[in-house]
N, C-alpha and C positions, 0 to 999 in steps of 0.2 A: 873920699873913700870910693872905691873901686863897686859898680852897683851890684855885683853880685855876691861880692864880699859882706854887701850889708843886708842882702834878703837872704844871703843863706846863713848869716852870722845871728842875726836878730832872733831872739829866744822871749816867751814871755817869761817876766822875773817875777818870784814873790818872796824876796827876800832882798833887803836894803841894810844899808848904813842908816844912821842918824846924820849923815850930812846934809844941808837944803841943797838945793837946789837952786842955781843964778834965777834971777829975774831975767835976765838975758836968755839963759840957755830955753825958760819957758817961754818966753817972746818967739825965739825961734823957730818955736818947735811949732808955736798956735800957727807964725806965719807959713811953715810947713804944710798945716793944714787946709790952709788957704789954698795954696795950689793946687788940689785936687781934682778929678773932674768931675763938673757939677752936671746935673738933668739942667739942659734951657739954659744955661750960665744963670743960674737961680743964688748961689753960693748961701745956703740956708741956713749956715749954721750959725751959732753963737757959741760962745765958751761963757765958763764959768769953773774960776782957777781956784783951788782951797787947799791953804799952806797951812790953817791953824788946826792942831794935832788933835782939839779934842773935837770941832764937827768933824774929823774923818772919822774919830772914832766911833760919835752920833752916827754916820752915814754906816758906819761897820755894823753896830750894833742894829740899827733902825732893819737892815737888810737882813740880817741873820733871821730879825723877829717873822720877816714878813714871809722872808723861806722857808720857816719851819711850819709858818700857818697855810700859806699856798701849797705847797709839796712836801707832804706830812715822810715819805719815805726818805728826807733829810735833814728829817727834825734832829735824830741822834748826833749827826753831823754839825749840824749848826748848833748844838746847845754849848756848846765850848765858850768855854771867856775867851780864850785867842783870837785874835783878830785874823780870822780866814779871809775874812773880804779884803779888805786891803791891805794887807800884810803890812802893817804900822809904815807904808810908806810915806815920803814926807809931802808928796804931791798927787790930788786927786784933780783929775779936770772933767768936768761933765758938758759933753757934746750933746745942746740942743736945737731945737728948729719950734717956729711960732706952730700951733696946731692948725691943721688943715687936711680935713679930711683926703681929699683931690691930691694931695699930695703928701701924703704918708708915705708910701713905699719908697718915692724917689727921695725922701728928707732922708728917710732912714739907710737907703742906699748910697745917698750923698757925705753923709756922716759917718759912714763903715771907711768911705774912699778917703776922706781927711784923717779920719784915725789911722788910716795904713800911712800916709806919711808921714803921721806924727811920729807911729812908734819906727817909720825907718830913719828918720831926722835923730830924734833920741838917742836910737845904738852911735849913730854917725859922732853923735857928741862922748859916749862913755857913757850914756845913762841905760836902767832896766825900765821897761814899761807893760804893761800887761791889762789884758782889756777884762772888766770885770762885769760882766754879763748881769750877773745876778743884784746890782744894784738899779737897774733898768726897773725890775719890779720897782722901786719907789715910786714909779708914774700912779701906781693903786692908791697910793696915800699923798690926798694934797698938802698936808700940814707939815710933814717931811721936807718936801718939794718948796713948800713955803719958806721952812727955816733954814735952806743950803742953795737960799735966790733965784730956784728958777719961777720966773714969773705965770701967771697962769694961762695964759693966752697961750704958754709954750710946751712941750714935753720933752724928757731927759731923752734920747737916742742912745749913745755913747757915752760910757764912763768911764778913763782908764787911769789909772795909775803912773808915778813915774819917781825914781828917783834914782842913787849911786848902789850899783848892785855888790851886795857883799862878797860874790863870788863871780867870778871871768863867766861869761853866755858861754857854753858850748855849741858847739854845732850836733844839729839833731840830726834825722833821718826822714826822710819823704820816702812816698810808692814812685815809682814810672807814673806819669799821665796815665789818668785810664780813660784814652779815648771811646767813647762808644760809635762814634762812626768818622767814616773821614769821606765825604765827597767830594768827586775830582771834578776838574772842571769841564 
């Protein structure tokens, strides 16, 4: 696929089929993530892949709870049975890194860069993926974190979604660059 075709094409999705998703196609995609550029060639991340329908749902619910308690201005929002968080897709992957203070920012920066190619690998196959911020609060609750394997030594980064979108990505709308200076040389 043509590289401009797939960063201007790519859309996050939150709406799916019930189709799964290959083992192969997720294969792909984590090793997508692999390629990224890492701080130091450190490559910090781990995955951790969840195909069975009722922890996403634990993971949906577990996050709504903890959104409405952290930022009370979207409790009305989250009290919904609908599954806002993951829009009942059939694949959740949680991008983590071992903790470490010294390198927090670059974990967390290293993990934004593999997630960008996962979700452009993804479109490149016919899949939707969409990065769901708001599950990241589960790092608050270790018992959560416990029960969807990440281990403790480590924290959640990245969590994004994936599966067959039930409607074609369209192409959105960007600004111009908005540079704020250009020095010459």
């Amino acid at each position: 696929m043509d590289l401009d075709v797939c960063i201007k094409g790519r859309r996050s999705v939150r709406s799916y089929t019930s189709e799964p998703v290959s083992k192969e196609q997720i294969e792909t995609i984590l090793e997508a993530g692999t390629w990224a550029p890492t701080g130091m060639q450190r490559q910090p991340w781990k995955f951790i892949v969840i195909e069975n329908k009722e922890l996403i749902k634990y993971v949906s619910d577990e996050t709504k709870a903890i959104v409405k308690q952290m930022m009370p201005p979207l409790s009305k929002q989250f009290a919904t049975k609908e599954d806002i968080v993951c829009y009942s897709a059939p694949v959740l992957i949680l991008i983590c890194t071992e903790k470490d203070p010294q390198w927090e920012n670059v974990n967390l920066l290293d993990s934004v860069l593999a997630a960008q190619n996962m979700f452009l690998k993804a479109y490149e196959l016919g899949l939707g993926s969409c990065y769901m911020g708001f599950i990241s609060l589960l790092n608050n609750n270790p018992g959560v974190l416990k029960k969807i394997g990440v281990p403790d030594n480590c924290q959640l980064q990245v969590p994004l979604i994936l599966g067959h979108p039930k409607s074609k990505q369209g192409a959105g709308k960007r600004y111009k660059p908005n540079v704020l200076k250009w020095i010459l040389r």
